[in-house]
N, CA, C and O atoms as CSV, one atom per row, in Angstrom:
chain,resi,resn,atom,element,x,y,z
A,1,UNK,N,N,104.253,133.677,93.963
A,1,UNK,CA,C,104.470,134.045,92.579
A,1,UNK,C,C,105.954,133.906,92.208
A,1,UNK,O,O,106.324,133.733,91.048
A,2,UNK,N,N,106.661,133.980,93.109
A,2,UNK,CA,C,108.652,134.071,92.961
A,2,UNK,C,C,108.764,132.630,92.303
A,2,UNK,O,O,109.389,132.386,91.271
A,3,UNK,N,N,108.076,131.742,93.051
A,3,UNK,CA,C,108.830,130.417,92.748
A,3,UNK,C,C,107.983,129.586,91.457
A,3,UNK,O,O,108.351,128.582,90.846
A,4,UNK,N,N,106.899,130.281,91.315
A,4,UNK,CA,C,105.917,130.449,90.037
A,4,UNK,C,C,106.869,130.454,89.184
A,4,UNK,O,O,107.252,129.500,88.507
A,5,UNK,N,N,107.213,131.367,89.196
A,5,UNK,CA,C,108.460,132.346,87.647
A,5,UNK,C,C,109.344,131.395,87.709
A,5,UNK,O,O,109.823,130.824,86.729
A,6,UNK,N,N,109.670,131.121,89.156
A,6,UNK,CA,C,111.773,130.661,89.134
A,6,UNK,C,C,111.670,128.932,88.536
A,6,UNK,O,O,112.391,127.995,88.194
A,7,UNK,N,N,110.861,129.149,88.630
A,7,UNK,CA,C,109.954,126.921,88.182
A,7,UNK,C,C,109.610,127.100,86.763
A,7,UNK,O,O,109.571,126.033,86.152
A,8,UNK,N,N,109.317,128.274,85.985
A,8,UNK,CA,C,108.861,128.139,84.514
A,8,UNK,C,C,110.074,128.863,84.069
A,8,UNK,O,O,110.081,128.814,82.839
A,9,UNK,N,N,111.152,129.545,84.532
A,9,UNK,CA,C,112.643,129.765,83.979
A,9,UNK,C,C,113.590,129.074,84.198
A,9,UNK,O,O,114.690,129.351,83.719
A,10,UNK,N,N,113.348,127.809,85.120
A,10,UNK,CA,C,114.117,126.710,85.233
A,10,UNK,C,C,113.655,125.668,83.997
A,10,UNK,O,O,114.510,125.024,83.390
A,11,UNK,N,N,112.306,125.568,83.698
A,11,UNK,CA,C,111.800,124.395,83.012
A,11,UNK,C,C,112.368,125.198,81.359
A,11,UNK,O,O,112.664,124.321,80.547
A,12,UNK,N,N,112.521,126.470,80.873
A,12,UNK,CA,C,112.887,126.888,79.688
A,12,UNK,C,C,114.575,126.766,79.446
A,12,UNK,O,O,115.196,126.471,78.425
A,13,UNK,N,N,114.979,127.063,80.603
A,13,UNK,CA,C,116.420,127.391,80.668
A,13,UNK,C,C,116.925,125.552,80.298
A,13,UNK,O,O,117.631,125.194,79.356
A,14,UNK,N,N,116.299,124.658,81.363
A,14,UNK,CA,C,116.483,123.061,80.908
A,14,UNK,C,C,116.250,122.627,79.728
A,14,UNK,O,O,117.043,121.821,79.241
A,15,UNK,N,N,114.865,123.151,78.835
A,15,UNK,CA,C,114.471,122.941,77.302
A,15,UNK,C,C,115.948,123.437,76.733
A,15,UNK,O,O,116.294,122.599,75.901
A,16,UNK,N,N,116.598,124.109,76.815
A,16,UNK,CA,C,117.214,124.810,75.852
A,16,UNK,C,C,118.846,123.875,76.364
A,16,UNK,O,O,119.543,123.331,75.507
A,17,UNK,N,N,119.114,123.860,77.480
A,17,UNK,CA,C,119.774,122.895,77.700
A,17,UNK,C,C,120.266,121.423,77.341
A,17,UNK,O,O,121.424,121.052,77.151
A,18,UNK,N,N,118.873,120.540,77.286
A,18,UNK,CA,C,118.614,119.558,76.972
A,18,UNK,C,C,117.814,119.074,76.165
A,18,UNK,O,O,117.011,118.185,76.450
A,19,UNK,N,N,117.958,119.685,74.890
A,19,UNK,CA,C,117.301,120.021,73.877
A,19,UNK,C,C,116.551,118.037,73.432
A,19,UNK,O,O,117.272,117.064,73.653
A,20,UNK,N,N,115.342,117.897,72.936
A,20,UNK,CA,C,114.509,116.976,72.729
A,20,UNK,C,C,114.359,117.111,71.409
A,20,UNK,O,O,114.680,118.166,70.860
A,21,UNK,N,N,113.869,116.100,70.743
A,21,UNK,CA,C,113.082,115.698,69.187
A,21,UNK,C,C,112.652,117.314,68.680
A,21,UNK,O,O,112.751,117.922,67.613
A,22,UNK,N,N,112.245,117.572,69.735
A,22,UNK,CA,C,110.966,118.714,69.272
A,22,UNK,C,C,110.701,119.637,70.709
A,22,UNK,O,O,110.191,119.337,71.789
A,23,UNK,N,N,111.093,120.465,70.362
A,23,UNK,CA,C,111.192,121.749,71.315
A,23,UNK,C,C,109.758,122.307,71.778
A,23,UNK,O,O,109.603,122.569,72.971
A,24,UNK,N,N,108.590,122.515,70.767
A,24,UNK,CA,C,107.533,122.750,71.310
A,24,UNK,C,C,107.089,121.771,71.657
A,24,UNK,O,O,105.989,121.628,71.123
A,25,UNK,N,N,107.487,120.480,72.672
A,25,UNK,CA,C,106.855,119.754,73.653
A,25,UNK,C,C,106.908,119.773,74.670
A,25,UNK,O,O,107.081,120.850,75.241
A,26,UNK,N,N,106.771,118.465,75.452
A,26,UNK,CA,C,107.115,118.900,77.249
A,26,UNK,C,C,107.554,117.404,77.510
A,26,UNK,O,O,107.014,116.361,77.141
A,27,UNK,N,N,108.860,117.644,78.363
A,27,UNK,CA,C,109.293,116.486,78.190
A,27,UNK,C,C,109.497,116.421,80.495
A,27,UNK,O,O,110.096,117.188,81.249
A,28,UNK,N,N,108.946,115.575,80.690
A,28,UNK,CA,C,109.098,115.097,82.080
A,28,UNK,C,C,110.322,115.386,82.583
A,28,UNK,O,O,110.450,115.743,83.754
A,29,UNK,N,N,111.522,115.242,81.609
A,29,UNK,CA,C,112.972,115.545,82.588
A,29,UNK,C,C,113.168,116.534,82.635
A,29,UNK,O,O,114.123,116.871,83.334
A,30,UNK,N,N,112.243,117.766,81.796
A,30,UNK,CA,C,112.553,119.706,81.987
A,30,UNK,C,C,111.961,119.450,83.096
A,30,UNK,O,O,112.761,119.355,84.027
A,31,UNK,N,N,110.543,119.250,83.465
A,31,UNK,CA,C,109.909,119.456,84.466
A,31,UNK,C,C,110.481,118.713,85.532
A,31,UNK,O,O,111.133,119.384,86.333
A,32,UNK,N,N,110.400,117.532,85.733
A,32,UNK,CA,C,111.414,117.525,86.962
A,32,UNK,C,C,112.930,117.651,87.464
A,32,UNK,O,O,113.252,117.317,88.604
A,33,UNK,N,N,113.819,118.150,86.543
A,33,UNK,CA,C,114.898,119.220,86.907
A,33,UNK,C,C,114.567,120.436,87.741
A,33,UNK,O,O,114.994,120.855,88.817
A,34,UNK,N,N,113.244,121.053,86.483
A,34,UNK,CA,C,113.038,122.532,86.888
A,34,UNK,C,C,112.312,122.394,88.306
A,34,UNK,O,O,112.688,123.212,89.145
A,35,UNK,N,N,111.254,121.412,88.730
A,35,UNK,CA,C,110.560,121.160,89.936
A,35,UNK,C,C,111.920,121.317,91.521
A,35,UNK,O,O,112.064,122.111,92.450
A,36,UNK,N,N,112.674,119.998,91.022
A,36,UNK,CA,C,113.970,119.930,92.041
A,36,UNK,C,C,114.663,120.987,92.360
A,36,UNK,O,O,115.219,121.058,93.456
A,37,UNK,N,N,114.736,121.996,91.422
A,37,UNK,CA,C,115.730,122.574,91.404
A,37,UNK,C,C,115.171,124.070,92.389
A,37,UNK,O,O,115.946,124.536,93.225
A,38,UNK,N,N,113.860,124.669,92.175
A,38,UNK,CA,C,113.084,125.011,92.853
A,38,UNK,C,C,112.911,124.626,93.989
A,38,UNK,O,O,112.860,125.423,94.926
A,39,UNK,N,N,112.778,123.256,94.151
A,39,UNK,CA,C,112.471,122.752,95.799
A,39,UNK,C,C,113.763,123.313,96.199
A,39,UNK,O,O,113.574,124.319,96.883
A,40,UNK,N,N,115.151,123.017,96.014
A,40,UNK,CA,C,116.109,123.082,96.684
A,40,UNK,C,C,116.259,124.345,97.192
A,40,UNK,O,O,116.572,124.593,98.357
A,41,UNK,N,N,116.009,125.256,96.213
A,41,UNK,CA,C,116.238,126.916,96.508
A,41,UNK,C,C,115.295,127.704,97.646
A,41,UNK,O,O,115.508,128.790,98.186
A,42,UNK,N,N,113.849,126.503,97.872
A,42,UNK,CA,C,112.966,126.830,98.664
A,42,UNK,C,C,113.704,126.567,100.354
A,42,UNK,O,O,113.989,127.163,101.393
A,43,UNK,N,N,113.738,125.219,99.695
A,43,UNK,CA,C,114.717,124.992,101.162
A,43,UNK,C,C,115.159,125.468,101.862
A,43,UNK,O,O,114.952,125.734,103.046
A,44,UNK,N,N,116.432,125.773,100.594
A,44,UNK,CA,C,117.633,126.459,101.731
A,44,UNK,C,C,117.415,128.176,101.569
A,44,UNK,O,O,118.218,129.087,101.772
A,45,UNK,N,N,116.462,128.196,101.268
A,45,UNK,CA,C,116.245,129.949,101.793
A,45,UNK,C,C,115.265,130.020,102.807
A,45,UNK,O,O,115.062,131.149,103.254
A,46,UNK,N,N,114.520,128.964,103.339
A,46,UNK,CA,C,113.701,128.555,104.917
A,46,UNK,C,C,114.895,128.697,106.001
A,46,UNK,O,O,114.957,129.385,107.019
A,47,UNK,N,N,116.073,127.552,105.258
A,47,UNK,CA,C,117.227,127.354,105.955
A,47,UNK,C,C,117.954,128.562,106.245
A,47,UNK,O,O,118.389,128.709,107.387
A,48,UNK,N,N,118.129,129.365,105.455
A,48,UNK,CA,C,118.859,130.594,105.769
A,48,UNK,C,C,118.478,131.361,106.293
A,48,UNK,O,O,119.233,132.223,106.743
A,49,UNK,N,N,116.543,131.433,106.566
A,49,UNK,CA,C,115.864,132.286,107.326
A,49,UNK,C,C,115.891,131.800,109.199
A,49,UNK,O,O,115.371,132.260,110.215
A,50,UNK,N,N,116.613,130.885,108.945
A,50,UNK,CA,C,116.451,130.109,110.550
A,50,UNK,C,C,117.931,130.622,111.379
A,50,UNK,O,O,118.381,130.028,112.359
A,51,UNK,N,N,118.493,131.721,110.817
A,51,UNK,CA,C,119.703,132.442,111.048
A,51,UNK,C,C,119.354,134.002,111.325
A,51,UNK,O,O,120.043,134.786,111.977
A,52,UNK,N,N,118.248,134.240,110.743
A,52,UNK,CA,C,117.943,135.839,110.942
A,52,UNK,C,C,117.391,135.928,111.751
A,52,UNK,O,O,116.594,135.017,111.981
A,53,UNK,N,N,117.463,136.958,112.587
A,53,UNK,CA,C,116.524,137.036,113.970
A,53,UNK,C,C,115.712,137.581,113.985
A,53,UNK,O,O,115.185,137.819,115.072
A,54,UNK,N,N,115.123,138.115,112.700
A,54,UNK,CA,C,113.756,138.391,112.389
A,54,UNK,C,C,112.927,137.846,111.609
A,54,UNK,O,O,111.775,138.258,111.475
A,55,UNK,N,N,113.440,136.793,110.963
A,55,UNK,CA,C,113.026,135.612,110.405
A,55,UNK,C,C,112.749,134.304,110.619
A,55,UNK,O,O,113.440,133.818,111.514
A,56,UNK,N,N,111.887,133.478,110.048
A,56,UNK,CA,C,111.635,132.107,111.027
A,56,UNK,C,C,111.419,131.312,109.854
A,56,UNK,O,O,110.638,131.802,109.038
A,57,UNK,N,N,112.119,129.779,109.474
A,57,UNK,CA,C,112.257,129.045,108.666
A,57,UNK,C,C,110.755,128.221,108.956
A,57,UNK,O,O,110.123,128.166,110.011
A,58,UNK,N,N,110.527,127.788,108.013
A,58,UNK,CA,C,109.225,127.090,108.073
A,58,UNK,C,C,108.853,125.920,107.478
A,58,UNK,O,O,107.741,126.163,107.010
A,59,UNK,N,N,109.140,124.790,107.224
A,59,UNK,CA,C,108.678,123.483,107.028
A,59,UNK,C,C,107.543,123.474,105.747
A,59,UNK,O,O,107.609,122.979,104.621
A,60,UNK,N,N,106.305,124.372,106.549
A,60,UNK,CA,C,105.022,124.587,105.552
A,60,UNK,C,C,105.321,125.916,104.682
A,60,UNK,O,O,104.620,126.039,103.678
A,61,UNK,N,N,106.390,127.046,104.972
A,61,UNK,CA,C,106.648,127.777,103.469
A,61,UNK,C,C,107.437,126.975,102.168
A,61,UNK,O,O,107.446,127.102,100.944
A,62,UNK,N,N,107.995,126.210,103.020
A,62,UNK,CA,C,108.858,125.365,101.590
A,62,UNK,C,C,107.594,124.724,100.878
A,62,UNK,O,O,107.477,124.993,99.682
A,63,UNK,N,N,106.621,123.901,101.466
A,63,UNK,CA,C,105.954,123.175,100.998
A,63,UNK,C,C,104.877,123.922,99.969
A,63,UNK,O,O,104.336,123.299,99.056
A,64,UNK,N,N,104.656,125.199,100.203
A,64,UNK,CA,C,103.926,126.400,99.695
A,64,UNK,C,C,104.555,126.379,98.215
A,64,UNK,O,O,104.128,126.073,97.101
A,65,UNK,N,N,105.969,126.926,98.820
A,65,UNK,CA,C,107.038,127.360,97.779
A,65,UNK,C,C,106.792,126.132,96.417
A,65,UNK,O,O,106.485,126.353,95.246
A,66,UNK,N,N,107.081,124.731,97.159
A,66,UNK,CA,C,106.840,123.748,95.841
A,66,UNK,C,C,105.976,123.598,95.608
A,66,UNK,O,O,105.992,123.022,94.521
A,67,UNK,N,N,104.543,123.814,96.099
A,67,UNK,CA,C,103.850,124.007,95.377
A,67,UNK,C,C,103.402,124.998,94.329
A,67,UNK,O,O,102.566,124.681,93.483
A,68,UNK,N,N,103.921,126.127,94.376
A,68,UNK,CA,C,103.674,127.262,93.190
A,68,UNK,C,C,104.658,126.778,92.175
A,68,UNK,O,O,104.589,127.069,90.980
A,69,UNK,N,N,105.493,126.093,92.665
A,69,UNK,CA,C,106.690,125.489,91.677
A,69,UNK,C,C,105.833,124.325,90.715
A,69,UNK,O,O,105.872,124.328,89.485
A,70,UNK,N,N,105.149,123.455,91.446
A,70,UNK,CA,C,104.374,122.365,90.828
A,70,UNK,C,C,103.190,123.127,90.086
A,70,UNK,O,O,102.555,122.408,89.314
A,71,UNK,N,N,102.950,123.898,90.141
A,71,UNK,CA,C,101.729,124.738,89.849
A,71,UNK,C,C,102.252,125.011,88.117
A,71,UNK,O,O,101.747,124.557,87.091
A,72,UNK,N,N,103.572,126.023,88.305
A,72,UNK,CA,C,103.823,126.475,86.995
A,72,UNK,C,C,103.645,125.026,86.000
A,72,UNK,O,O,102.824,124.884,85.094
A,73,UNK,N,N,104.666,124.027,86.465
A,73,UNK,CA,C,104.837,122.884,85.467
A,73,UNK,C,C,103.513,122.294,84.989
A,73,UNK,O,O,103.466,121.639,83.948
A,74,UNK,N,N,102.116,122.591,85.972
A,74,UNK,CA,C,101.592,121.878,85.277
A,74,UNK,C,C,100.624,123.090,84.414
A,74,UNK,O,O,99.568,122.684,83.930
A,75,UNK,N,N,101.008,124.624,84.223
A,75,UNK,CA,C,100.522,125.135,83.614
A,75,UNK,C,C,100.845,125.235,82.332
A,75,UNK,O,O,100.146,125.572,81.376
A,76,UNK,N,N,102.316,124.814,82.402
A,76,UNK,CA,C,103.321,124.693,81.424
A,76,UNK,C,C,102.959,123.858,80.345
A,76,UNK,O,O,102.928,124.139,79.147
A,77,UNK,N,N,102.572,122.327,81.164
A,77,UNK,CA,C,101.891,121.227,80.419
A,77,UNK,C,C,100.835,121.415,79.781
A,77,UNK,O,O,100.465,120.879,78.736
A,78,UNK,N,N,100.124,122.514,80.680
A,78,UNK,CA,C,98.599,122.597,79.955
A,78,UNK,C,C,98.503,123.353,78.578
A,78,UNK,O,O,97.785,123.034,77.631
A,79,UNK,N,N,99.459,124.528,78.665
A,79,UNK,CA,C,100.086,124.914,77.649
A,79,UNK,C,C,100.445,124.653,76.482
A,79,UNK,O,O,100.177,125.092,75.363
A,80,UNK,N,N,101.205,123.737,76.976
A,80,UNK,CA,C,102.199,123.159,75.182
A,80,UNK,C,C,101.290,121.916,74.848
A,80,UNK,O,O,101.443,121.591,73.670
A,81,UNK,N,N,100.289,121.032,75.599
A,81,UNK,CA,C,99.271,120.315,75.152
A,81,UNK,C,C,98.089,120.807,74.629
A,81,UNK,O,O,97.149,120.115,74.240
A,82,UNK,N,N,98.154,122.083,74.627
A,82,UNK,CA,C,96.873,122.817,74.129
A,82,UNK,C,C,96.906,123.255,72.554
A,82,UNK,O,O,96.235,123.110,71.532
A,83,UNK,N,N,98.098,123.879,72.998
A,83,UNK,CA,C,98.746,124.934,71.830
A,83,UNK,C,C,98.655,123.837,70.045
A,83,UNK,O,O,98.927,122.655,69.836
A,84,UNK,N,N,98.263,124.706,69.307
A,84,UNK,CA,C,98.215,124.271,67.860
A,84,UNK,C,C,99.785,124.091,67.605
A,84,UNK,O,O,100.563,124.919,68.079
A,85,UNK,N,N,100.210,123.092,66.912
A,85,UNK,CA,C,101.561,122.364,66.199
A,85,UNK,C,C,101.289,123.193,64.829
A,85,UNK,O,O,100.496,122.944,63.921
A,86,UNK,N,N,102.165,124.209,64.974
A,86,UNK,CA,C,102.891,124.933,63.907
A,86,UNK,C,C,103.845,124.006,62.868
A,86,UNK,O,O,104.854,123.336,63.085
A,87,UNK,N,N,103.128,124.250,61.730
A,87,UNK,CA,C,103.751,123.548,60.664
A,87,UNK,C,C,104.495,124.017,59.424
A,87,UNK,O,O,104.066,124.632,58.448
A,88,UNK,N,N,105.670,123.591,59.694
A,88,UNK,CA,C,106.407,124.300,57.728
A,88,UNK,C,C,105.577,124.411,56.853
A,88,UNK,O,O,105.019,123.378,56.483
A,89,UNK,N,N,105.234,125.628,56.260
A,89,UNK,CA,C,104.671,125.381,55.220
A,89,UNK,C,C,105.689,125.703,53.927
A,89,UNK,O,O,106.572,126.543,53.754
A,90,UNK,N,N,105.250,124.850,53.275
A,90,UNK,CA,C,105.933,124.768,51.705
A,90,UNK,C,C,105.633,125.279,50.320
A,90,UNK,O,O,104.491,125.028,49.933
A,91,UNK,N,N,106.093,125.670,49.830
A,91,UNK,CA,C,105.376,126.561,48.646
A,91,UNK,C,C,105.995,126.036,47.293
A,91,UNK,O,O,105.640,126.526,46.221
């Protein structure tokens, strides 16, 4: 669930960053920033667990990790492709 969250506050924090045409869309370069950026943090916190002596780095938790990461983005997608396009209205 950590890397759930840390993958859909990377992909908002990038929207707002790298702002597009149109904000309620989904644009491939939020998602794979926010994906990478997740993997990396998975990584090197396997990596940093391979230092604790009560801890054990793991190959298949990273792979876990990106996957809950890949998980959010594509809930994300399912999301903003679902969602009704809010329109100005004019009076």
């Amino acid at each position: 669930m950590g890397y759930f969250t840390l993958s859909w506050l990377l992909f908002r924090s990038w929207r707002a960053t790298l702002p597009s045409i149109d904000l309620s869309s989904w644009s491939l370069q939020w998602t794979t920033i926010a994906w990478l950026m997740a993997t990396l943090v998975a990584s090197l916190d396997e990596w940093h667990q391979t230092y604790l002596p009560t801890r054990t780095g793991n190959i298949y938790d990273v792979g876990l990790d990106c996957l809950a990461a890949l998980t959010a983005q594509v809930v994300i997608w399912l999301y903003l492709r679902n969602r009704p396009v809010l329109r100005e209205r004019r009076a």
